[in-house]
N, C-alpha and C positions, 0 to 999 in steps of 0.2 A: 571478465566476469560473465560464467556465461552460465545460464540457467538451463535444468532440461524439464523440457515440458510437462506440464503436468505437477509441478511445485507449487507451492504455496510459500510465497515471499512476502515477507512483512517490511516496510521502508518509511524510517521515522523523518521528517521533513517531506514527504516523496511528494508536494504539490508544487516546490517551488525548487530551483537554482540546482543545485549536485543532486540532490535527492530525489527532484524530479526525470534528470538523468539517469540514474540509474533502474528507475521504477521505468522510464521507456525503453530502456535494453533489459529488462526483466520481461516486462510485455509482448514485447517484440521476438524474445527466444522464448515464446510461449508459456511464462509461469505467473500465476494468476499470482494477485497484487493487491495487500493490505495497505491502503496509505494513510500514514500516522501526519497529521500537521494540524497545527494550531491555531492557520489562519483557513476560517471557517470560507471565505467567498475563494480562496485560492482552490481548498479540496474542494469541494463540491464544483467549479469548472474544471478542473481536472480531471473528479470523476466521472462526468458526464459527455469528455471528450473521450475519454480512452474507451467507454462504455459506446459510447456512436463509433468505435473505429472497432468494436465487436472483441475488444479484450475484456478478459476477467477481472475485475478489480472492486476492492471496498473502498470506503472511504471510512476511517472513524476521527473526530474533532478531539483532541486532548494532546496534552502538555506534557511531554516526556523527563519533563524536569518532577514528576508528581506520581510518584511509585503507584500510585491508584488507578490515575489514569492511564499506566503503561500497561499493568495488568489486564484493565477493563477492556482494551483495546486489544489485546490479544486474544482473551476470547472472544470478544465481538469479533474479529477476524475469520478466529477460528470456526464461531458458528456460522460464518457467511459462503467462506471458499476450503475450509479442512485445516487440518494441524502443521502450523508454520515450519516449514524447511530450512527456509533462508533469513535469516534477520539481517539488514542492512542501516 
């Protein structure tokens, strides 16, 4: 999976275990990075790390099991780093 730079990828789980995985090889082939996860202290050290290693990335808190919150989160994405490319 390889991203080209300058995308906007969105990654539901991305703070923790596979979806964290993939949100650091998203990062890494340089495509800024929406991360969807539920557990509030996981994103927020997450986003804070990838942030101090000078990647692009959001963080938003919400439950992708809750059509509301998958929405909200897209546009919060979308207003932070542009219109999502890659959804993972």
């Amino acid at each position: 999976m390889s991203a080209q730079p300058n995308k906007v990828a969105l990654v539901t789980g991305g703070a923790s275990g596979i979806g964290l995985g993939i949100t650091r090889r998203l990062a890494r082939d340089g495509a800024a990075v929406g991360i969807v996860d539920f557990d509030p202290l996981a994103l927020e050290q997450t986003v804070r790390q990838f942030q101090s290693d000078g990647h692009g990335v959001h963080g938003v808190l919400a439950d992708v099991g809750v059509a509301s919150d998958v929405e909200r989160a897209i546009q919060e994405i979308e207003g932070a780093l542009g219109p999502v490319g890659l959804r993972r």
